[in-house]
N, CA, C and O atoms as a GROMACS GRO file, in nm:
protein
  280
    1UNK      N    1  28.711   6.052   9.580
    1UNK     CA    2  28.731   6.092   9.718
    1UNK      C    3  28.869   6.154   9.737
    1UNK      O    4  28.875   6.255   9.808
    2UNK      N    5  28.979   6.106   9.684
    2UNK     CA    6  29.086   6.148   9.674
    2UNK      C    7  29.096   6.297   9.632
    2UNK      O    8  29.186   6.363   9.686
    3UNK      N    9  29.026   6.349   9.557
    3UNK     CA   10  29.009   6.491   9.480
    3UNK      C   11  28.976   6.590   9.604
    3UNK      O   12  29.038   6.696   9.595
    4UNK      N   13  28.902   6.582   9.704
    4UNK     CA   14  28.799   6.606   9.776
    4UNK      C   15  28.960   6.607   9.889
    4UNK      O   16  29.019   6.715   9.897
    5UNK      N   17  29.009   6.501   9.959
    5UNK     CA   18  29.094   6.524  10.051
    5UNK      C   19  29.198   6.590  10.008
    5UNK      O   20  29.257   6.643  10.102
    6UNK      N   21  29.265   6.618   9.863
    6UNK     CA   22  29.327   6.682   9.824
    6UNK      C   23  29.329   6.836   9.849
    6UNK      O   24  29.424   6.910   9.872
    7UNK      N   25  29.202   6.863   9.837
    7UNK     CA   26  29.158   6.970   9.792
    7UNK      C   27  29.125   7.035   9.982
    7UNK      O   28  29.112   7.155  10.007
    8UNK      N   29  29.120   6.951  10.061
    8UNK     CA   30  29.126   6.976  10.232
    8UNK      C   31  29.257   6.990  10.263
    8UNK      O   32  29.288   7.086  10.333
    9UNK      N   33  29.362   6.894  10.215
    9UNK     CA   34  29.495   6.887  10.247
    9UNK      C   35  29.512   7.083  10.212
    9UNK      O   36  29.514   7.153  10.312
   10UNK      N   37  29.521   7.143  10.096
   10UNK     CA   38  29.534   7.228  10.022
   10UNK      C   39  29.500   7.305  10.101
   10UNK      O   40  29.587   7.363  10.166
   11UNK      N   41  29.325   7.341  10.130
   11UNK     CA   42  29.272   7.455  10.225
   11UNK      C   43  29.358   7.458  10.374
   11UNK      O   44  29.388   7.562  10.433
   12UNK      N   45  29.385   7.347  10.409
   12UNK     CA   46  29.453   7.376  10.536
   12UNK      C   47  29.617   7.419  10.520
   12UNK      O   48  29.685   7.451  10.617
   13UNK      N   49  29.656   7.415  10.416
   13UNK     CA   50  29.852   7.436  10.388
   13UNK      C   51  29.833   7.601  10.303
   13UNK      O   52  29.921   7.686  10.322
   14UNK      N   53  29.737   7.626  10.231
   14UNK     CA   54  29.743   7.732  10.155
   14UNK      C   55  29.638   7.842  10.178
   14UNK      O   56  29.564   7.889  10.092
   15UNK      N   57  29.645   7.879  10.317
   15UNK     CA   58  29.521   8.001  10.353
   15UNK      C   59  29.474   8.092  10.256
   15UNK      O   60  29.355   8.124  10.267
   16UNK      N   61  29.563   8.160  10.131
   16UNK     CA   62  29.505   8.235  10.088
   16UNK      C   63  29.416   8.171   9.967
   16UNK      O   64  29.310   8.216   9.925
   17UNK      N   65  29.469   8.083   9.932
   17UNK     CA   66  29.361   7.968   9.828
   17UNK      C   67  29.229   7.964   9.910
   17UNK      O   68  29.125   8.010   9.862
   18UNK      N   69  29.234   7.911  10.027
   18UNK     CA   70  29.093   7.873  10.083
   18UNK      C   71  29.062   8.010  10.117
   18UNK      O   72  28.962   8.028  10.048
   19UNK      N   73  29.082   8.116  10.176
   19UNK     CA   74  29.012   8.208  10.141
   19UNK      C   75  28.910   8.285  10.062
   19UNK      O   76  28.797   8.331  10.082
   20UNK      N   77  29.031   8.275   9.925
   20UNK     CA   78  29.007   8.311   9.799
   20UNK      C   79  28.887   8.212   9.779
   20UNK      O   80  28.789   8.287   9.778
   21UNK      N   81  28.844   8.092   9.764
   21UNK     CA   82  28.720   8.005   9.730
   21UNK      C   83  28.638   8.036   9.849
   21UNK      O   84  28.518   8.050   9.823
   22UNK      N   85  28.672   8.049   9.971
   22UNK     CA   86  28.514   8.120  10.081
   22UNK      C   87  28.456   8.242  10.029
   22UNK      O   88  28.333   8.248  10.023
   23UNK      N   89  28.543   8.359   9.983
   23UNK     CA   90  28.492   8.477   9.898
   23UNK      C   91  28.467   8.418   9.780
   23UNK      O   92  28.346   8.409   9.795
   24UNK      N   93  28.483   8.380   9.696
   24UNK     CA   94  28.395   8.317   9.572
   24UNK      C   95  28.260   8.279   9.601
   24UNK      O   96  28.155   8.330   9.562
   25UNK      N   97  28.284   8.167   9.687
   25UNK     CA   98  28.157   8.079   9.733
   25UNK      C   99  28.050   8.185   9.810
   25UNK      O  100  27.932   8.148   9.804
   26UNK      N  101  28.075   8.312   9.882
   26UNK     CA  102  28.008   8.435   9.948
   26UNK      C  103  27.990   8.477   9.772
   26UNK      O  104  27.903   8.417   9.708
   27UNK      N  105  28.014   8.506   9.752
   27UNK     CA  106  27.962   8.628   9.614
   27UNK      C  107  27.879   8.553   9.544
   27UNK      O  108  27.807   8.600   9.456
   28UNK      N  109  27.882   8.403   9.584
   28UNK     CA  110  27.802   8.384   9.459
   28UNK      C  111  27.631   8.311   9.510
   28UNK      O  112  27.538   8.281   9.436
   29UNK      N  113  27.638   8.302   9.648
   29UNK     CA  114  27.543   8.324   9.707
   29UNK      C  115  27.393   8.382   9.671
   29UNK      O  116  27.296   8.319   9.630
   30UNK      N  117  27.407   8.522   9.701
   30UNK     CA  118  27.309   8.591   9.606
   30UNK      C  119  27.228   8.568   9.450
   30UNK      O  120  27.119   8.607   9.409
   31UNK      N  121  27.309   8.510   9.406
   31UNK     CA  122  27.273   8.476   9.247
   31UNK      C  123  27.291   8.303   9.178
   31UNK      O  124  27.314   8.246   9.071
   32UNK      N  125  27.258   8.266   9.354
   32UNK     CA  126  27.296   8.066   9.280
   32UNK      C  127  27.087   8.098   9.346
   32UNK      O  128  27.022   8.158   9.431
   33UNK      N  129  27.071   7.998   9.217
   33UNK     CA  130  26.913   7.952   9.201
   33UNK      C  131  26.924   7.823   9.320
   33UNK      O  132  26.828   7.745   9.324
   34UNK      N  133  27.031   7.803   9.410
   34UNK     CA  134  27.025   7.696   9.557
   34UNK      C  135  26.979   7.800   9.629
   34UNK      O  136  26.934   7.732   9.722
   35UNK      N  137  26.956   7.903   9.658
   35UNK     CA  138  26.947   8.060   9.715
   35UNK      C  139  26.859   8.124   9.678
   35UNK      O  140  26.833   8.239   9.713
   36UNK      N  141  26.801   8.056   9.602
   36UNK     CA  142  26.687   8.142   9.506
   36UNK      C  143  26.539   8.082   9.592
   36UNK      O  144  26.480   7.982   9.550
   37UNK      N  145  26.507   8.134   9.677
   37UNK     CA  146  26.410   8.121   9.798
   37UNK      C  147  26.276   8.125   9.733
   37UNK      O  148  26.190   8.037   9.729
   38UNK      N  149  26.278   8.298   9.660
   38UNK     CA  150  26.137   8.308   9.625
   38UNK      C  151  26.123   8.245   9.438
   38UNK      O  152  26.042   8.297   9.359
   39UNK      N  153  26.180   8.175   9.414
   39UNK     CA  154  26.171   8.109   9.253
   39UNK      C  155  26.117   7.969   9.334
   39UNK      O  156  25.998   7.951   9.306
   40UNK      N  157  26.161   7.883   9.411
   40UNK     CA  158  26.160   7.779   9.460
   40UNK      C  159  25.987   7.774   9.532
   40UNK      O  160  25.907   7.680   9.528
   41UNK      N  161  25.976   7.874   9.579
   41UNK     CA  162  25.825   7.884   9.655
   41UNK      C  163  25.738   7.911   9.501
   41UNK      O  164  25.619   7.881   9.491
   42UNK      N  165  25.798   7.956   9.414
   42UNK     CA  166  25.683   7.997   9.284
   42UNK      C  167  25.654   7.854   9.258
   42UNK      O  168  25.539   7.809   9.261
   43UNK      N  169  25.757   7.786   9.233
   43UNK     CA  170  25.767   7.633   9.188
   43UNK      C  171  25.682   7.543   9.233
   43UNK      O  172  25.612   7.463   9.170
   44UNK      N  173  25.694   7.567   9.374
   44UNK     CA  174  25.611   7.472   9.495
   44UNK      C  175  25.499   7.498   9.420
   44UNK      O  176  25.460   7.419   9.334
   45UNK      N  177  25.423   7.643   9.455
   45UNK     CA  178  25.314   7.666   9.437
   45UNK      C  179  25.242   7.642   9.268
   45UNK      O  180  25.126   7.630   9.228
   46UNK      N  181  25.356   7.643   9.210
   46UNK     CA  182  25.294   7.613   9.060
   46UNK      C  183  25.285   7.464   9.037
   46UNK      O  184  25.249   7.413   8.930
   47UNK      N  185  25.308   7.420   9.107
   47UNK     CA  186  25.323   7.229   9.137
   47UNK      C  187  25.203   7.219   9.208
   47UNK      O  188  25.115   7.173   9.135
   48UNK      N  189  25.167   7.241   9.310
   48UNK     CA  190  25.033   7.216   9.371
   48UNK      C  191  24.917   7.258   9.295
   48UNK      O  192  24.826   7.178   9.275
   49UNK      N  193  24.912   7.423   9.234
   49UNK     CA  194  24.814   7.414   9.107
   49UNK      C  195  24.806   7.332   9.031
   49UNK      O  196  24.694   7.283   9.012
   50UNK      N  197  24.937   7.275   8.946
   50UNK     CA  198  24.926   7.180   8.854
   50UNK      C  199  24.848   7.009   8.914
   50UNK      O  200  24.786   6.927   8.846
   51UNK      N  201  24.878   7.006   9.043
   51UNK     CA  202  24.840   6.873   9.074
   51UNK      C  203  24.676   6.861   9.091
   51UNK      O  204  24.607   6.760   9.092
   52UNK      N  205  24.632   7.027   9.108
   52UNK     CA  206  24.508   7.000   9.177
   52UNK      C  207  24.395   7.003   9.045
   52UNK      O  208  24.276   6.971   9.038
   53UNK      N  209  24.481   7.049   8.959
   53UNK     CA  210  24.381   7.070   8.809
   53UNK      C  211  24.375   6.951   8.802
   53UNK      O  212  24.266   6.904   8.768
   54UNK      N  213  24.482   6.862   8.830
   54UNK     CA  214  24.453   6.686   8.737
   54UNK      C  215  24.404   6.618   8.785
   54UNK      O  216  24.392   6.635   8.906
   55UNK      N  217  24.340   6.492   8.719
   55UNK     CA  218  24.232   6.412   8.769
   55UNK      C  219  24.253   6.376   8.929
   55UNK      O  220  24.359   6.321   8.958
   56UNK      N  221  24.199   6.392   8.991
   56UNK     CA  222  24.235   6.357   9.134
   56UNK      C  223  24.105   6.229   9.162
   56UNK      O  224  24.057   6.209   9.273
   57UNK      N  225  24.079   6.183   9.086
   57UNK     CA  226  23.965   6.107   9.138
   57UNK      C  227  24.042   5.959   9.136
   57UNK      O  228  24.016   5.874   9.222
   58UNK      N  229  24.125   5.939   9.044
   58UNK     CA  230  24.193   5.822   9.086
   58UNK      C  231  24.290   5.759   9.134
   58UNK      O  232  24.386   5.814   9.080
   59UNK      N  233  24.334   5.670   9.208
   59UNK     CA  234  24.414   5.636   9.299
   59UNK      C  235  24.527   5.637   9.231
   59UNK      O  236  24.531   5.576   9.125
   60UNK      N  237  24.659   5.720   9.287
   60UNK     CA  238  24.762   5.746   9.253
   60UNK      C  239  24.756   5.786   9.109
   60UNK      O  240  24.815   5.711   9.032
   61UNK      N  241  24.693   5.895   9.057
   61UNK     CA  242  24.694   5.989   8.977
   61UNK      C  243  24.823   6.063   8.927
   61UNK      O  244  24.873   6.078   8.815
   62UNK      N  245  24.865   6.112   9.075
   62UNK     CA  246  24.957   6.226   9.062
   62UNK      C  247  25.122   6.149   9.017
   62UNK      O  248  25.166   6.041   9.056
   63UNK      N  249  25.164   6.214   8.954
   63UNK     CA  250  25.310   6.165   8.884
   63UNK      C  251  25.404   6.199   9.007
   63UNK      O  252  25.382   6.301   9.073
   64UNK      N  253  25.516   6.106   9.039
   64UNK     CA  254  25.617   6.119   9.120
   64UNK      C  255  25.664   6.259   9.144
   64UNK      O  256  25.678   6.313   9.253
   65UNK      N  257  25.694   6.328   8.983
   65UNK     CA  258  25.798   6.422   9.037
   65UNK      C  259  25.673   6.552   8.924
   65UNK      O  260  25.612   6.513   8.825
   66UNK      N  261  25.669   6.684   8.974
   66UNK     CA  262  25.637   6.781   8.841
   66UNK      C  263  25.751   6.879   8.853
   66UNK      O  264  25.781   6.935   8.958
   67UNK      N  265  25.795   6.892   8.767
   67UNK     CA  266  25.897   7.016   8.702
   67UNK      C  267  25.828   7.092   8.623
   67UNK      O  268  25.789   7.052   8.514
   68UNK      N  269  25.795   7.260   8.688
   68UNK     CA  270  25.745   7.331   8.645
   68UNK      C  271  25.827   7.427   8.564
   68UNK      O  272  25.783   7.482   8.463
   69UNK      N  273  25.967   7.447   8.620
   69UNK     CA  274  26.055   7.577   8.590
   69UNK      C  275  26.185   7.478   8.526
   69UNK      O  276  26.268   7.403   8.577
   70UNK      N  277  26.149   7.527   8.372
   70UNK     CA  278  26.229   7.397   8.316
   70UNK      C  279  26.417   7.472   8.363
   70UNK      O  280  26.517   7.405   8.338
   0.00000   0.00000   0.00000
């Protein structure tokens, strides 16, 4: 936690530092897979195929988690 208030102390005493990391954090926007909208909807949808192929006839069948997009 200390790292974290450090690092607030800093953005508020050194404007062009925190700047400099808001333009980082903007550029990289576009190309972070957190941003990646239509990979995430492929995923969904390749997860619901996968669930609906598998046995569905018995109670709690389906596995907690599927990771499709290793």
């Amino acid at each position: 936690m200390s790292d974290y208030e450090d690092a607030m102390v800093k953005c508020a005493i050194n404007t062009k530092w925190f700047e400099s990391i808001r333009k980082r954090l903007r550029l990289s926007v576009p190309v972070s897979p957190l941003f990646d909208t239509e990979r995430w909807v492929r995923n969904l949808e390749a997860s619901f195929v996968q669930m609906k192929s598998m046995n569905c006839d018995q109670t709690n069948a389906f596995p907690d988690i599927i990771v499709t997009d290793p």
